[in-house]
N, C-alpha and C positions, 0 to 999 in steps of 0.2 A: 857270803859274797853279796854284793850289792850291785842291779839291775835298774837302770834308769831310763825306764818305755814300756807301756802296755802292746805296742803293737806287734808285727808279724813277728820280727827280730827277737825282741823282749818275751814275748809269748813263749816264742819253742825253747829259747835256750832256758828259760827260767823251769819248763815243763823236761824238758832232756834233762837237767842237773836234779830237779828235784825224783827223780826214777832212779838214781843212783845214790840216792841218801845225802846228798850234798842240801845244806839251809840256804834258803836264798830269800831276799829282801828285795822287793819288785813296787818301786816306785813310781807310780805318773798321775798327773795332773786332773785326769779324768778316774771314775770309777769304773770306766768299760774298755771292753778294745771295740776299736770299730773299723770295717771290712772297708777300705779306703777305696777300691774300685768302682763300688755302687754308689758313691756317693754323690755324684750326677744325677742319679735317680730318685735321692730324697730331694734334690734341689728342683727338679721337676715332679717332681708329686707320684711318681710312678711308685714309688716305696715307702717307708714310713721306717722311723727310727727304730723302731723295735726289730726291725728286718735285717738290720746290717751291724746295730750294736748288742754286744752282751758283758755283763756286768761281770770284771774279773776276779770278782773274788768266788761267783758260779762254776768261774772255768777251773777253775785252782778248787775246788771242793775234794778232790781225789788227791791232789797235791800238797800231804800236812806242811811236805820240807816249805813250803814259800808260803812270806809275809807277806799279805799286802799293805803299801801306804797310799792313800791317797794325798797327795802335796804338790805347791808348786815347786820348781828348783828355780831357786833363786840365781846359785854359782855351783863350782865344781870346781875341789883343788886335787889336781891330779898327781901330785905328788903326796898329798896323802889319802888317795883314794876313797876322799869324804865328798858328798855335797851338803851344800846347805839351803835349807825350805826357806821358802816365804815369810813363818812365821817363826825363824829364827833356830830351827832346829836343824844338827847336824848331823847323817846318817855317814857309815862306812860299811867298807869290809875289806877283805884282804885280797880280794879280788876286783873288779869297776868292768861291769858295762854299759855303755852308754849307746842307749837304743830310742834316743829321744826324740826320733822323726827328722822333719824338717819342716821348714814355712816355706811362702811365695817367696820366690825370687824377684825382686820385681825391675833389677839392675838399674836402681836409680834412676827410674823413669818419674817425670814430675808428675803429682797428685796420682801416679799408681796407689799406693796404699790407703789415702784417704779414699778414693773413692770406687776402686775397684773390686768386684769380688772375687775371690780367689776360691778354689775349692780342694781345702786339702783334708778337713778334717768336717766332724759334725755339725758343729755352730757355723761354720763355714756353707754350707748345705743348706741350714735351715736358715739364714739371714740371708742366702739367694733367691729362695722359695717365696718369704716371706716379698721379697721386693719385683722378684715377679708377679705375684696377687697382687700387691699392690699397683703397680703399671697397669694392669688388665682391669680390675675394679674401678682407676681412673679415667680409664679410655672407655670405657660401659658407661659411665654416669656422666663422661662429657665428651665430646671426640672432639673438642678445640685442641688437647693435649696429644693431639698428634702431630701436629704443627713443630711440638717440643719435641718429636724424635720417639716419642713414647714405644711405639712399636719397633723402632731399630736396635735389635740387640745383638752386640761387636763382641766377638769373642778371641782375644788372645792366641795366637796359638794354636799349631795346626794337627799335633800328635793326638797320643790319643785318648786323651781327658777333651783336647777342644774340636776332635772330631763326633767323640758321643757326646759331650755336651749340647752339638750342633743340630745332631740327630734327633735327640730326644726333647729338644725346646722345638724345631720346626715339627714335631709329634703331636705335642700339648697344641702347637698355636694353631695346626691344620686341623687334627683328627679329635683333640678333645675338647677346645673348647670353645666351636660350635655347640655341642651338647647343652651348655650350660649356661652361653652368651651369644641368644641367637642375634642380636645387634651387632655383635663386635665385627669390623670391619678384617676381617684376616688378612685378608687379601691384599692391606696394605703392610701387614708386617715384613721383615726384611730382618734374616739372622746372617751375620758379617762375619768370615772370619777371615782374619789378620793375619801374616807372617811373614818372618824374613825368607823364610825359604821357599824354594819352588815348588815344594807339591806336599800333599797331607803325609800323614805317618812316618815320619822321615825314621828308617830301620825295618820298614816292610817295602817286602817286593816290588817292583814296579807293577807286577798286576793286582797286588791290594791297593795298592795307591790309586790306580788306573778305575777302580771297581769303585771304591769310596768315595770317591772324586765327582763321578758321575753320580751315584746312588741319593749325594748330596744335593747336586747342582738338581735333581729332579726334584725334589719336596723341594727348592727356591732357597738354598742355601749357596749364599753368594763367597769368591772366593777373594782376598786381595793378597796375594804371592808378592814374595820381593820389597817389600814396607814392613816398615815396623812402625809402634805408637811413638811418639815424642812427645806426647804430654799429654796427659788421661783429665778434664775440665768436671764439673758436676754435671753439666751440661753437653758434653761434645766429647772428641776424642780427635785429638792432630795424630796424623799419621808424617811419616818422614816422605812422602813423596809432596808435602804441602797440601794435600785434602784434608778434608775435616769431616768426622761424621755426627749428625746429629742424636743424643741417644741421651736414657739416663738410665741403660744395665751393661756394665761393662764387666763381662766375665774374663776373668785373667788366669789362664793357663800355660803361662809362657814360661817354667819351671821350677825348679826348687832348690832350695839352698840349706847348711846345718841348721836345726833350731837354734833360737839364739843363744841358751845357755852353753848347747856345747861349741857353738862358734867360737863364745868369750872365755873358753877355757884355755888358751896358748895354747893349743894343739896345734901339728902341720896342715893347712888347708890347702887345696889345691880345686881342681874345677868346681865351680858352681857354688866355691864357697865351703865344699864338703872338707872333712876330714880325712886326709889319708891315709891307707892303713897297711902291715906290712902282708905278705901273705897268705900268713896265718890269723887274721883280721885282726892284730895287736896295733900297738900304737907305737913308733918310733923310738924305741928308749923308755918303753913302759910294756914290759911283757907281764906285769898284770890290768896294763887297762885293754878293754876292746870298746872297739866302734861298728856299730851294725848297723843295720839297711840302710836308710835314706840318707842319715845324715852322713855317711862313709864313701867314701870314691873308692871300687874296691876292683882289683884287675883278675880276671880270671886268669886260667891255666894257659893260657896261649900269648897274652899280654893284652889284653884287652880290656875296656871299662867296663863294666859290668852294668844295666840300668838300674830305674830306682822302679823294680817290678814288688810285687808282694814276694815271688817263686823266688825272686832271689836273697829279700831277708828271712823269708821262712828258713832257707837250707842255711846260709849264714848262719841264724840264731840255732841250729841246731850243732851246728860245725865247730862256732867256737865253743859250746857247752862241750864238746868233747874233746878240744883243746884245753879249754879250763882244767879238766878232771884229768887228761895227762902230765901237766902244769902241777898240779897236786900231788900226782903219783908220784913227779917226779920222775916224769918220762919229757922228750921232744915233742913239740908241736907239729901238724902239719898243715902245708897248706891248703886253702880251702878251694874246693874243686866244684862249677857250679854244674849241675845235670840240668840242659836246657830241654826243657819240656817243650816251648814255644811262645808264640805271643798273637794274642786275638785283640780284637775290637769291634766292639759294638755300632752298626750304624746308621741301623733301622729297622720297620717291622717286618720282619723277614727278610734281614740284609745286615750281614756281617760279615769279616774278613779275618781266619783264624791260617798260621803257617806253624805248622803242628812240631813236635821232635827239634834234636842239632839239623836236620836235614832240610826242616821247613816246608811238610808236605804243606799246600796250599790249599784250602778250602775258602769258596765265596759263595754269597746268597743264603735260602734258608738251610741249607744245609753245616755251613757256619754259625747260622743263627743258631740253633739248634743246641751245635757241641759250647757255643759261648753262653748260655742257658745252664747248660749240665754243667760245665765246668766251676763259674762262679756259683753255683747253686752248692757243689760237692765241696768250696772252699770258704764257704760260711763256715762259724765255729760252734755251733751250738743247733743239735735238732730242730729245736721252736726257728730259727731265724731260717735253718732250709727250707721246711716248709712253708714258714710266712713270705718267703720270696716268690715260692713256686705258685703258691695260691695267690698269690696279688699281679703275677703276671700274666698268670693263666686270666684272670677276673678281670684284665686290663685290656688283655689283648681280646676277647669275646667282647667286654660292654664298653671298652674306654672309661669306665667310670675310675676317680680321682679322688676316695677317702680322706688321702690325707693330704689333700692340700687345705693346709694348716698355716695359719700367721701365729708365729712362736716368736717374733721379733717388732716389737711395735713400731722401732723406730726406722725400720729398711723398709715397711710399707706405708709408712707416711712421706710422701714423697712432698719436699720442697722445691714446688713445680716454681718457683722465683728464684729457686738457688743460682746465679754464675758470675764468675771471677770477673 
């Protein structure tokens, strides 16, 4: 059977099928899987790529049953459950998952793509990293370039990719880099965040909202509710209430949609662009293909949309691996049932908001901070990356010091301070 995604989805069902003797063929783009929650954390320097990736053909070392390929996917004919690569080659099997992620949504917003960064994956991360050093380096060596907005950075979206993202940039521009740039003017920096709706986290409580909201507003994280962008500039960003802000780092958060291959595969799409799926996470008239985490709209037990969490393509990718192997036996499918653990966010140094179980016990402050520390530390995939998270946070939060803040992309820290339309 044939697997197309290294990530959470992709992972387990490929590691469940291969414990049962089932071969499986595990396709994607990259050589690693990478822990897609921390990855706000490479973009502010607080981590480093070895912390959140690990190479999967490491993980698959104890797994003979699975192949790995490294390839792009070019297309995907779902009626004969083949893709085909980049450089012209055609994989199958008798089975098709389709565990391909998703990209930015960016709903047709004009110069969204050209110019916004979006954070969904590693290059993504490190081509933000890179364009915040480079703002900071240009504002050190000249402070006419604040004039340009240099220090105002507008971030998309209020959930909770562009609530820690919010957190951890007003981190770096209060608490670390002082250290490093004792000229830099902080004080005039200014982190925006954008949304149509009326308050952060929208799917937590009113008192995580309540709690994050304020936690923000205190490090000078400024809010604008009820606007959305209408046109993202090299230089600016119009918002729909007719303001315009001055900036040249526009982080976009504002959600996700199928990656593009499995979008252009004539599958049924429905929210966000995703694919939907029946169930038993099959695909409409294809009870050998499935569609898992991100790119999938998938309704739990009760009829409801399921988010695009890591906890939920984990169980997913394991669920339909035991669908598949029924499927095989020769036995019925069943539906997939999701065990809701909870959901946390990260929102500063000793302030986070976790609603625990289906029940949603509530924890705020370091006490929060704390279990969101263990949690995502216990769902790293590889010993080396547990501990390189625990030792660089520990090492972060004692000295603030900022290893890897690294320029891995030349052309996002050369900033063309003449660039606008």
């Amino acid at each position: 059977m044939l697997v197309v995604g290294g990530g959470f989805a992709g992972v387990a069902c490929a590691k469940n099928l291969s414990k049962y003797g089932v071969e499986v063929h595990l396709v994607d783009r990259n050589n690693y899987h990478q822990f897609q929650p921390l990855l706000y954390q490479v973009a502010t320097a607080q981590l480093g790529v070895p912390d959140i990736a690990r190479p999967l053909r490491d993980m698959f070392t104890k797994h003979t049953q699975v192949r790995i390929t490294t390839a792009d996917v070019a297309s995907v004919d779902i009626d004969a459950r083949t893709i085909t690569t980049a450089d012209g080659v055609t994989l199958g099997g008798d089975i098709l998952v389709l565990a391909a992620g998703a990209r930015a949504n960016f709903f047709d917003t004009p110069g969204a793509e050209e110019h916004a960064y979006p954070l969904y994956c590693l290059d993504d991360a490190e081509r933000l990293r890179s364009r915040l050093l480079g703002i900071i380096d240009s504002v050190d060596r000249d402070a006419k370039y604040l004039d340009q907005g240099a220090l105002n950075f507008v971030i998309v979206g209020a959930g909770a990719t562009g609530v820690e993202t919010a957190g951890a940039l007003s981190e770096l521009i209060h608490d670390v880099l002082p250290h490093f740039y004792p000229d830099l003017p902080v004080h005039l920096a200014n982190v925006i965040v954008v949304d149509h709706g009326p308050h952060v986290l929208n799917g937590f409580s009113d008192k995580s909202q309540a709690f994050t909201r304020k936690e923000l507003e205190k490090v000078g994280v400024e809010f604008r509710f009820g606007t959305g962008v209408k046109e993202i500039h090299p230089d600016k960003v119009a918002l729909s209430d007719g303001s315009e802000i001055i900036t040249r780092t526009v982080v976009w958060a504002g959600g996700l949609q199928a990656a593009g291959v499995i979008g252009a595969a004539g599958l049924p799409q429905g929210r966000g662009g995703r694919i939907d799926v029946e169930p038993d996470l099959s695909v409409t008239g294809y009870p050998d293909v499935y569609v898992l985490g991100d790119a999938a709209n998938i309704i739990d037990q009760h009829g409801n949309p399921l988010p695009q969490l890591g906890s939920v393509a984990q169980q997913a990718g394991t669920w339909a691996a035991q669908n598949i192997r029924a499927n095989i036996a020769g036995h019925p499918t069943t539906p997939f049932t999701y065990h809701d653990k909870g959901i946390m966010a990260m929102v500063g140094r000793n302030a986070a908001v976790a609603e625990l179980g289906p029940d949603r016990h509530e924890l705020t402050g370091p006490l929060a901070f704390a279990a969101w520390l263990g949690v995502h530390a216990s769902l790293l995939s590889g010993t080396r990356q547990k501990l390189g998270a625990l030792l660089t946070w520990s090492t972060d939060y004692v000295s603030k010091k900022r290893p890897t803040a690294l320029v891995d992309h030349p052309d996002d820290y050369r900033i063309d301070w003449d660039a606008e339309d």
